[in-house]
C-alpha positions in Angstrom: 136.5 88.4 155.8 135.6 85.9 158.2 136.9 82.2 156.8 134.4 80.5 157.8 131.5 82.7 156.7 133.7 82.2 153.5 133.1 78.2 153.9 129.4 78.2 154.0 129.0 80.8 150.8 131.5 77.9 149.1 129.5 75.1 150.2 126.0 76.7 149.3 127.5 77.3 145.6 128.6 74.3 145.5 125.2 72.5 146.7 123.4 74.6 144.7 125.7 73.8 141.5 124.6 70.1 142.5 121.4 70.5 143.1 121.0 72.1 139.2 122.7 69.2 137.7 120.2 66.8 139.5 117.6 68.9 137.7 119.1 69.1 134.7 119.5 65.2 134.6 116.2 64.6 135.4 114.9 66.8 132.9 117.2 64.9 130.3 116.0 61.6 131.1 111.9 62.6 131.6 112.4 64.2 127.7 113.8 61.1 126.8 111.2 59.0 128.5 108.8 61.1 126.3 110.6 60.4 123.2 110.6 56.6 123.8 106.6 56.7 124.8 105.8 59.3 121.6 104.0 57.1 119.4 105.6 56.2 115.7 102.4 55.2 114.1 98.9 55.5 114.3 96.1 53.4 113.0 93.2 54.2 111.5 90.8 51.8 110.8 88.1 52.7 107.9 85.4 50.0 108.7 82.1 49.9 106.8 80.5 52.2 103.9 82.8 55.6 103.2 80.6 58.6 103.5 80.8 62.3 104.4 80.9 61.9 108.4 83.2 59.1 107.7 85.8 61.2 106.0 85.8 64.0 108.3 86.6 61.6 110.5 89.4 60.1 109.3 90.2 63.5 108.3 90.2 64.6 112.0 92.6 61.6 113.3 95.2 62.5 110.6 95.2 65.4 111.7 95.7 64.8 115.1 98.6 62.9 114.1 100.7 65.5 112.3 99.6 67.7 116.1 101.2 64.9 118.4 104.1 65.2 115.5 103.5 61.6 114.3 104.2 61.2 110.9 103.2 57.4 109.7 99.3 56.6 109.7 98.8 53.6 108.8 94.9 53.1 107.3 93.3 49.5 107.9 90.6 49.6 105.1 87.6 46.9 105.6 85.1 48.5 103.3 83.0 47.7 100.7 83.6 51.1 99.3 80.8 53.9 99.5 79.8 57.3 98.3 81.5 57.5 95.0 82.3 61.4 95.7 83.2 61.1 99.5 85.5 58.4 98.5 87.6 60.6 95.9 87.4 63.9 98.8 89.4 61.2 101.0 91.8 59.8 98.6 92.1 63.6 97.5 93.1 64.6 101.0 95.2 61.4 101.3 97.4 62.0 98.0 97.8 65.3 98.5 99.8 64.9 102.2 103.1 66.4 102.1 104.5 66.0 105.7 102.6 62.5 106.6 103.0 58.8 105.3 99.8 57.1 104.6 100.3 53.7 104.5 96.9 51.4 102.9 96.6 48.3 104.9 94.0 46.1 102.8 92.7 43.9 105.9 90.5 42.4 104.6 89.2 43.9 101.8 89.1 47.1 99.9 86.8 47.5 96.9 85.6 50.6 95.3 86.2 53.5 97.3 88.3 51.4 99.8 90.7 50.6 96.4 90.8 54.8 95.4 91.7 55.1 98.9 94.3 52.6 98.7 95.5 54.2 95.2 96.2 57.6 96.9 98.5 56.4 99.8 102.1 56.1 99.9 102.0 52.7 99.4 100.0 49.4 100.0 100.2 45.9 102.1 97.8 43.3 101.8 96.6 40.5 104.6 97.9 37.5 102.6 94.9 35.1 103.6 92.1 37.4 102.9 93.1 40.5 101.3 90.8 41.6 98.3 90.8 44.7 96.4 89.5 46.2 93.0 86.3 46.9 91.3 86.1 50.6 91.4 83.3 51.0 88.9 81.2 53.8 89.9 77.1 53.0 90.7 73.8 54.5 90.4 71.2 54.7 93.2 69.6 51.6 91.3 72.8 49.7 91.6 73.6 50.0 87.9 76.7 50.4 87.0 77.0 54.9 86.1 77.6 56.2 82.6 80.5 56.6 80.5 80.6 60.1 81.9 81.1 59.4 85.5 83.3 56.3 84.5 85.9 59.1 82.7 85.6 61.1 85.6 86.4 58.1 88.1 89.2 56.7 85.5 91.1 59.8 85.2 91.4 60.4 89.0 92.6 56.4 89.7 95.4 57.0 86.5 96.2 60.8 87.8 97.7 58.1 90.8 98.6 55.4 89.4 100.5 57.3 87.7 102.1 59.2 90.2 102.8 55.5 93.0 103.9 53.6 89.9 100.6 51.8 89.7 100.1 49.9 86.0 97.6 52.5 84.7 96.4 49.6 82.1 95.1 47.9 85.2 93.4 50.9 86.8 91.6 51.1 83.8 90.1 47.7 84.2 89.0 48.4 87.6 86.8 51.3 86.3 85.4 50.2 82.7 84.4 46.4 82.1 85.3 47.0 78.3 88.6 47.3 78.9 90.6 44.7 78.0 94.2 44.7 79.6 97.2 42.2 78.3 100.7 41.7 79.7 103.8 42.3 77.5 107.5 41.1 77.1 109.5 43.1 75.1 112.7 41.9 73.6 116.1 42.5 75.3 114.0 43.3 78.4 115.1 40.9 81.7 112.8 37.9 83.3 110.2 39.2 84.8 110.0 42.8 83.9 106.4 43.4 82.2 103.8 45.8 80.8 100.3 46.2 81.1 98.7 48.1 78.0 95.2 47.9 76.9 93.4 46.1 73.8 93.1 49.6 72.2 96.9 50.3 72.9 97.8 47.3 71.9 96.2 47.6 68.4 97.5 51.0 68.2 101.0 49.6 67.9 103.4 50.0 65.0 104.6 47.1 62.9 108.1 47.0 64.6 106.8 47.6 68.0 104.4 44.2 68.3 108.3 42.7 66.5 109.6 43.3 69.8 106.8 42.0 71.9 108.7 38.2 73.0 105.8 36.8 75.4 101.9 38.4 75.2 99.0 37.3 78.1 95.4 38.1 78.8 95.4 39.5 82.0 91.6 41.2 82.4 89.1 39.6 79.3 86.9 42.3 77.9 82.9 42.1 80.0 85.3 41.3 83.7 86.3 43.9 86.3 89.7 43.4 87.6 90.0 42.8 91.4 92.6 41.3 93.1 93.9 38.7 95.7 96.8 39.4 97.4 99.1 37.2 95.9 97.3 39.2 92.3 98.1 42.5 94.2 101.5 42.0 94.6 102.5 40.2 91.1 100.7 43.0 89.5 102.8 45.7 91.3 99.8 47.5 93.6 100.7 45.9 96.7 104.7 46.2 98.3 104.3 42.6 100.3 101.5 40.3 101.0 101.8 40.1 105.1 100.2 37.2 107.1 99.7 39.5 110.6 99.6 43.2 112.2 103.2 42.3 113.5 105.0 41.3 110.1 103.4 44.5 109.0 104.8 46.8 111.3 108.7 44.8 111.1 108.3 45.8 107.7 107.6 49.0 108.3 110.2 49.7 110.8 107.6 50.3 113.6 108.1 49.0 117.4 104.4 47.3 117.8 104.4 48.7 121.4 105.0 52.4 119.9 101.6 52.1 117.7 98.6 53.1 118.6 95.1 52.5 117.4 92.8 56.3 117.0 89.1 55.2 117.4 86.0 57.1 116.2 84.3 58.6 118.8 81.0 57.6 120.0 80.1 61.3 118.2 82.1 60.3 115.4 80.1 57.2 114.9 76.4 58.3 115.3 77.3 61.3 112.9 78.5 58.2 110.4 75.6 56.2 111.3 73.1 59.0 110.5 74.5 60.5 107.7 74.1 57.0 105.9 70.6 57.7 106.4 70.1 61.2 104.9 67.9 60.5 101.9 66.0 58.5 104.4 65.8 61.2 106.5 64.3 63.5 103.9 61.6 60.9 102.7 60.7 60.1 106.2 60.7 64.0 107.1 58.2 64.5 104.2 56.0 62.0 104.5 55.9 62.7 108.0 54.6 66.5 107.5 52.0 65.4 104.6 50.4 63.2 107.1 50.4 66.6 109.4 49.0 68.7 107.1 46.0 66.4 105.8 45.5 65.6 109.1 46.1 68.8 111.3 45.7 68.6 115.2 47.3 65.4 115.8 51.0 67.1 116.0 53.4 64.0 116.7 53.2 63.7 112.9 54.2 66.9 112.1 56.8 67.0 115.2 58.8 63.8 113.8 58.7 65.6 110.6 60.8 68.0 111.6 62.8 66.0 114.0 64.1 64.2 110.7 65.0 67.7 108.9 66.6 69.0 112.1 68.9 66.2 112.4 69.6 66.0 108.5 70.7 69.9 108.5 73.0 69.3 112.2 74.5 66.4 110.0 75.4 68.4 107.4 76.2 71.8 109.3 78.5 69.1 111.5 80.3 68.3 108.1 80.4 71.8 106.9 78.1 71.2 104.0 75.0 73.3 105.0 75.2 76.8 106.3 72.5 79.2 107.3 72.0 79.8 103.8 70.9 76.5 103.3 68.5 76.7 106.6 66.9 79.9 105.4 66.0 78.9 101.7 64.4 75.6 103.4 62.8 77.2 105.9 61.2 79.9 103.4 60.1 77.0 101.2 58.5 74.8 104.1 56.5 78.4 105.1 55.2 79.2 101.6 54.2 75.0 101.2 52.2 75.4 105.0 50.2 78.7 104.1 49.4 77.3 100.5 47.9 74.3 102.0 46.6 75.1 105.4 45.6 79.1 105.0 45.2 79.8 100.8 44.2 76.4 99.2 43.7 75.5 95.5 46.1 78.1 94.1 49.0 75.9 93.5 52.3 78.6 93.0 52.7 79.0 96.4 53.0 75.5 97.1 55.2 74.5 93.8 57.6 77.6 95.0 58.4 76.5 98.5 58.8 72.8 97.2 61.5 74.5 94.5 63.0 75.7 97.4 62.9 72.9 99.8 64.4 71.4 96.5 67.3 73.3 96.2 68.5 73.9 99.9 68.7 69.8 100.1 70.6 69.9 97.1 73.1 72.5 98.3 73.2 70.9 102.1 74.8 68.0 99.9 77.7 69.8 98.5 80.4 72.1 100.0 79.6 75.0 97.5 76.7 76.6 95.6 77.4 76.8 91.4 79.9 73.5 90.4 83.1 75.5 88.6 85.1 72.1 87.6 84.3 68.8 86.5 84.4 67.4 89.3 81.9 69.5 91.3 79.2 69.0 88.4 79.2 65.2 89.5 78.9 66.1 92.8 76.1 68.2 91.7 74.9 65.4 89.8 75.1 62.9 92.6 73.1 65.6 95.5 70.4 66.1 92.9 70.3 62.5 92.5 70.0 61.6 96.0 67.6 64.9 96.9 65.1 63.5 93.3 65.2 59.9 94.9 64.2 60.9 98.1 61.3 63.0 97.0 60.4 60.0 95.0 60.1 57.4 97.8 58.3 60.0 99.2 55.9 60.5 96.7 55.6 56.6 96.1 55.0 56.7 100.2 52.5 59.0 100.3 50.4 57.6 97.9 50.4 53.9 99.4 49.3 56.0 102.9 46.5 58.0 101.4 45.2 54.9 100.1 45.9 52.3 103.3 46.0 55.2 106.1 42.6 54.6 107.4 43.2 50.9 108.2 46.4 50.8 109.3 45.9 50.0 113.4 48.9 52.7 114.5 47.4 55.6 113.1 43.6 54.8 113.9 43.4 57.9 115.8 44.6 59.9 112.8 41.7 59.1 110.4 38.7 58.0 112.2 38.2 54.0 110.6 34.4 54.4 111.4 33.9 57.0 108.7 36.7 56.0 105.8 36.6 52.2 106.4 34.1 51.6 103.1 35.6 54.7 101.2 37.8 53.9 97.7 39.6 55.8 95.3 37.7 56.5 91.4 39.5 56.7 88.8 39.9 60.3 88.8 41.0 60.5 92.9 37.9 61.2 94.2 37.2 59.8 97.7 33.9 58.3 98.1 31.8 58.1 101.2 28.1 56.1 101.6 25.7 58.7 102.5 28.0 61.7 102.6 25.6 63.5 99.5 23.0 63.6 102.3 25.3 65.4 104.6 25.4 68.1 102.4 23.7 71.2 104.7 24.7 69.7 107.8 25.4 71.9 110.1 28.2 70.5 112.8 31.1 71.2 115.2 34.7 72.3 114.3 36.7 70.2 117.2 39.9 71.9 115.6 40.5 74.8 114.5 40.4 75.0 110.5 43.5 77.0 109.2 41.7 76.3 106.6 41.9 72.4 107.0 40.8 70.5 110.6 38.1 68.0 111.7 34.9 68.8 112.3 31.7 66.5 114.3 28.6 66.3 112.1 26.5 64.2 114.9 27.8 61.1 115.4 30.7 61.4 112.1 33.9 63.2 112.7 35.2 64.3 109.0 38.1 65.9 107.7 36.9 69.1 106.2 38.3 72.7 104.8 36.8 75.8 104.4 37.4 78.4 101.4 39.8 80.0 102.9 38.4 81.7 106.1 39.6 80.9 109.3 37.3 79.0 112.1 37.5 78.9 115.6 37.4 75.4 117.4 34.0 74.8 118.5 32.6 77.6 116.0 29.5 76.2 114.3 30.2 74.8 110.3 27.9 73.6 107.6 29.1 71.2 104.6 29.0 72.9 100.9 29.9 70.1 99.0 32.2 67.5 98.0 34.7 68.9 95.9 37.2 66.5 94.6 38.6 65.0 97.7 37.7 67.2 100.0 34.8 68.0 102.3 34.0 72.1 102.2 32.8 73.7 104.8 31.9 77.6 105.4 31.4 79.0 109.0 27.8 79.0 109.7 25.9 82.3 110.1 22.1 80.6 110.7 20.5 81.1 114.1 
């Protein structure tokens, strides 16, 4: 064999032996430039009311976390609290995290939901200035504090983790019920400093030689008073780990390098989704108010096209949050069909229109919850609380409606829905019947449909555009009509069939 052919084949190996330990160096150090630029925290920030489209959310950017293999999320909670039900979902999801650390971050504040949130993670910090948490007593829609009912419910799921973090259970109590009175006990042979919370009722419950060995006895939350908490409260009362005066002292304390934690955001989605879904009763009274105007008033259209602009965007909310299916679309769109041909094409029955309202009814209802019949305790409040919201919208509805069928002829942005010429001296009797000067004489006219009636439309009696219906039958725009009578608050018309 040739030596020097022998050479090059060494050399070659030999480059080529180089030339993979470059690579392999290089891929060493990039991995380890990865490492030292992989994130060890996130933070969350929960900023404003909780709701549905806020808990998917935060839902979402834990979940992302535990993807990009980040363990530690740290949740800065400035919230007043929120939906009582939506709250408990996300301290559900939060205390039942296996693999992750949630860490509560109380900056400022954290009352109601923002406190059942903070419950459920692994542990808590407080701002030291500002920090403010407590008050978890459950509301009605009329800001009243909720029943003993929903207060058991809401107690038992604070204790279920206070119990489980070490939390003073006594005290979680006292956040819930305003009757419970809470005291802080001493007990002999027990070292400076190491306490108990127990109730009024525990405390009366006591044996004879157990108050004996109570040594130093204090009225921590008076009977009538929710508890909440400052920090330096927090922290004496065993909730909070350390009261910390900035974002750095609280990631020293948690081990983190502040250059190694970054901040998720909501997305501009993510936000409007919140945003709306705040709004979702409104949505429903607005929707339905919108298509009463519609179908009194038929030909106008933008009415009736908001109208369903405000159901559209309540069902994407909900379908978004996996609340609504197509089931729930369906049922309210069979119940809005059977409401429009009872009052546009069959009037003065009644069943068809109290069906599809039942049905309207119940699909809101169900787009409010994620299931259809409640099995545990709690799904019946949530039950409790989406018929709730669905029964106040249809109230403010109702209320609304009734303010515009009384004021809807003068009010200057919807002059061209009622003519003012013809309402403008009309008023209300006592029984509802809608008065017009001269209208008895009118009875025989013969006039113009300038809509179609389906049965309801407008029709031109000289120089008086009315609102009319017929009996049922349908008329053509521009078919000739004469009035019948005056039958409650409505104008009747029949096609006319004179020369």
């Amino acid at each position: 064999m040739d030596v020097r052919y022998l050479n090059h084949r060494i050399t070659a190996l030999h480059l080529a032996g180089i030339l993979f330990a470059l690579a392999l160096l290089a891929g060493l150090a990039s991995g380890a430039a990865r490492a030292e630029e992989q994130p060890q925290a996130y933070v969350v920030k929960i900023d404003g009311g909780i709701s549905e489209a806020y808990t998917e959310a935060v839902e979402r950017k834990i979940e992302f976390a535990r993807q990009q293999g980040v363990h530690t999320v740290v949740l800065e909670l400035n919230t007043p609290g929120g939906y009582l039900q939506d709250s408990m979902d996300l301290a559900d999801y939060i205390f039942q995290l296996k693999d992750m650390d949630v860490i509560a971050y109380v900056h400022p504040q954290a009352f109601s939901g923002g406190t059942m949130v903070a419950l459920a993670s692994k542990e808590i910090l407080i701002d030291a200035t500002v920090g403010m948490m407590g008050d978890v007593a459950p509301v009605n829609q009329a800001g009243e504090i909720a029943g003993e009912k929903i207060q058991t419910v809401t107690r038992e799921k604070l204790v279920s983790f206070a119990r489980a973090r070490g939390y003073p259970a006594a005290l979680v109590e006292a956040m819930v019920t305003k009757e419970t009175e809470v005291f802080r006990i001493q007990l002999q042979s027990e070292p400076e400093g190491s306490y108990h919370y127990v109730t009024a009722a525990q405390l009366d419950s006591m044996t004879e030689e157990e108050r004996a060995r109570i040594v130093n006895r204090k009225l921590i939350v008076p009977a009538g008073q929710l508890l909440t908490m400052d920090a330096h409260d927090a922290v004496e009362y065993g909730f909070a780990r350390k009261a910390v005066e900035s974002p750095q002292e609280l990631y020293a304390l948690l081990g983190l390098d502040p250059h190694r934690v970054e901040r998720l955001y909501l997305t501009a989605s993510e936000r409007l989704l919140t945003i709306v879904d705040m709004f979702s009763p409104l949505l429903i009274a607005a929707g339905l108010v919108l298509l009463f105007i519609e179908m009194t008033h038929p030909g106008v259209w933008l009415p009736g096209a908001l109208g369903v602009a405000c159901f559209v965007a309540f069902f994407i909310v909900k379908y978004s949050l996996h609340y609504a299916r197509m089931l729930e679309v369906i049922i309210f769109l069979i119940g809005l069909a059977l409401l429009l041909l009872e009052v546009l094409f069959l009037p003065g029955h009644g069943a068809l229109a109290i069906v599809g309202v039942a049905l309207m009814f119940i699909s809101l209802v169900l787009a409010f919850q994620g299931f259809t019949i409640p099995q545990t305790r709690g799904q019946t409040l949530v039950f409790e609380y989406s018929v709730l919201k669905v029964t106040g919208s249809f109230a403010a509805a109702g209320v609304a409606i009734l303010i515009l069928a009384h004021y809807l002829p003068s009010l200057p942005l919807l002059s061209r829905i009622v003519l003012r010429a013809d309402l403008a001296a009309a008023h209300v009797g006592d029984m509802g019947e809608v008065h017009m000067p001269g209208l008895s004489a009118m009875v025989g006219q013969v006039g113009i449909a300038i809509t179609p009636l389906r049965p309801a439309g407008r029709a031109e009696f000289g120089d008086r555009t009315l609102d009319v219906v017929t009996e049922g039958d349908f008329v053509e725009k521009g078919a000739r009509v004469q009035i019948l009578e005056m039958r409650g608050s409505r104008i009747v018309v029949t096609l006319y069939k004179g020369s």
